[in-house]
C-alpha positions as CSV (number, residue, x, y, z in Angstrom):
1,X,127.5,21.4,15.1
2,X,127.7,24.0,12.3
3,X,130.7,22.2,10.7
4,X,128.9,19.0,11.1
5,X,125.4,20.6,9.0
6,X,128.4,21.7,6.8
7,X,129.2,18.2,6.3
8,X,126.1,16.9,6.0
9,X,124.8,19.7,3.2
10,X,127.8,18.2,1.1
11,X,126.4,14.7,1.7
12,X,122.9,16.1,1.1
13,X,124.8,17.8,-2.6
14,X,126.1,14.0,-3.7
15,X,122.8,12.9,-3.5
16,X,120.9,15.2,-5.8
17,X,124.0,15.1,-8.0
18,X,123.2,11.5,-7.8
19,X,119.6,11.8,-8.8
20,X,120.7,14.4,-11.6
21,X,122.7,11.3,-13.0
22,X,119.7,8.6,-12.7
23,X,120.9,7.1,-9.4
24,X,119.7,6.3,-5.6
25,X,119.3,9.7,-3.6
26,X,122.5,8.7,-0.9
27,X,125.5,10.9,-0.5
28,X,128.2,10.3,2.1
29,X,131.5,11.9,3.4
30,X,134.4,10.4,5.4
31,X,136.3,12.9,7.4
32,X,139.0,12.8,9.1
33,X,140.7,16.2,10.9
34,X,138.1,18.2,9.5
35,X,138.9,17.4,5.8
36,X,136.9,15.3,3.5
37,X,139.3,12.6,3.0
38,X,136.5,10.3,0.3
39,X,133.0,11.0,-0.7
40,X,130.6,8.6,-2.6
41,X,127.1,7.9,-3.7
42,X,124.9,5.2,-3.9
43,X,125.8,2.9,-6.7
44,X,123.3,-0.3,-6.4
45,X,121.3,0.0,-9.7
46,X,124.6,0.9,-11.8
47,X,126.7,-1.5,-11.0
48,X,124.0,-4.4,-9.8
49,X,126.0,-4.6,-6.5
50,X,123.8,-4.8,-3.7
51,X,126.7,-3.5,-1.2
52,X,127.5,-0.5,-3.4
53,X,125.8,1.9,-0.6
54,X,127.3,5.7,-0.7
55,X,128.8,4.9,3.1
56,X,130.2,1.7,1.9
57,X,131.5,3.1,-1.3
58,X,132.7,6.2,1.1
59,X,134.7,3.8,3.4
60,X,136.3,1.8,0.9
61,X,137.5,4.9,-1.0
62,X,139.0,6.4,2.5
63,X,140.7,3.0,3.4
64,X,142.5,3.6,0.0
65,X,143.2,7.1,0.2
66,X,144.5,6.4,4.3
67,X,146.2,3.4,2.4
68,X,144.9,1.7,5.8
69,X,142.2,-0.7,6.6
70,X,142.0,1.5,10.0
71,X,139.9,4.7,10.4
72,X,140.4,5.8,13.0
73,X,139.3,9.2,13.7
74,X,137.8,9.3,10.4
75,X,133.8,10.4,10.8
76,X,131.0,9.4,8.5
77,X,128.1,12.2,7.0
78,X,125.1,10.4,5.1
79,X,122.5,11.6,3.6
80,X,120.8,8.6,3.9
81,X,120.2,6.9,7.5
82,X,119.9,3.0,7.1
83,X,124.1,2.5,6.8
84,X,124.5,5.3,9.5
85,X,122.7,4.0,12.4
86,X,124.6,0.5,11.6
87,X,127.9,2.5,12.1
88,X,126.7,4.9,15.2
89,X,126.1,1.6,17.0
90,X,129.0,-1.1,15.6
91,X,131.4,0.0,13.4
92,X,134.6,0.6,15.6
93,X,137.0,2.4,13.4
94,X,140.0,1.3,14.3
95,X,139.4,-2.7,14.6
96,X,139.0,-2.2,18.0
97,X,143.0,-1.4,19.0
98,X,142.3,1.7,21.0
99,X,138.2,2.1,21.4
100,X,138.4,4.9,19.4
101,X,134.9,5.8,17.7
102,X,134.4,7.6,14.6
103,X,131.1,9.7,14.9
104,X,128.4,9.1,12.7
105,X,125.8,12.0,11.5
106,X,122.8,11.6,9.2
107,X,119.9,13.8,7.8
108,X,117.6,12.8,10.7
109,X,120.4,14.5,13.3
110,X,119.9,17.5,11.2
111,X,116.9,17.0,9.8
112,X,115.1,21.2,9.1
113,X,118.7,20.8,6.7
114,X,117.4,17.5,5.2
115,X,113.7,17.0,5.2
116,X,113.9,18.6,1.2
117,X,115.2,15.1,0.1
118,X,112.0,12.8,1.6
């Protein structure tokens, strides 16, 4: 768990990096063997794309670092929670080959860690 509030407090760092910079307070993380493999934030208001969430942005920058549409054992760490609990419930990394589930934390897991961004 410590790694993962590791994880998380990077996530939680995007965002208020993002809010430094006149964005959306959302931060993620895609790791894969315990190394941040992509990172984003949320990108909405500057570039008017409505699916330009930080985990969306985060997944589409590890699918071309992987150079792989699969992510498979690849875990997601959001600040925010909408995207997260979409992902802890549907998203099957790996197009659903093998089962294999990446894991899914957001501030709410966490939350003492969190609760300073709402």
């Amino acid at each position: 768990m410590k790694q993962d509030t590791d994880f998380l407090e990077q996530a939680i760092q995007l965002a208020y990096a993002n809010i430094e910079q006149g964005g959306r307070p959302f931060g993620a993380l895609i790791v894969k063997d315990d190394k941040v493999i992509a990172k984003a934030v949320n990108q909405i208001m500057e570039t008017n794309d409505p699916t330009a969430h930080a985990e969306l942005q985060a997944i589409r920058a590890a699918s071309k670092q992987l150079e792989s549409p699969s992510l498979a054992g690849c875990s997601v760490f959001a600040s925010g929670h909408d995207l997260s609990r979409l992902f802890q419930s549907k998203l099957t990394w790996d197009n659903g080959s093998s089962g294999a589930r990446g894991k899914c934390r957001s501030w709410q897991q966490c939350s003492p860690l969190c609760s300073r961004l709402y």
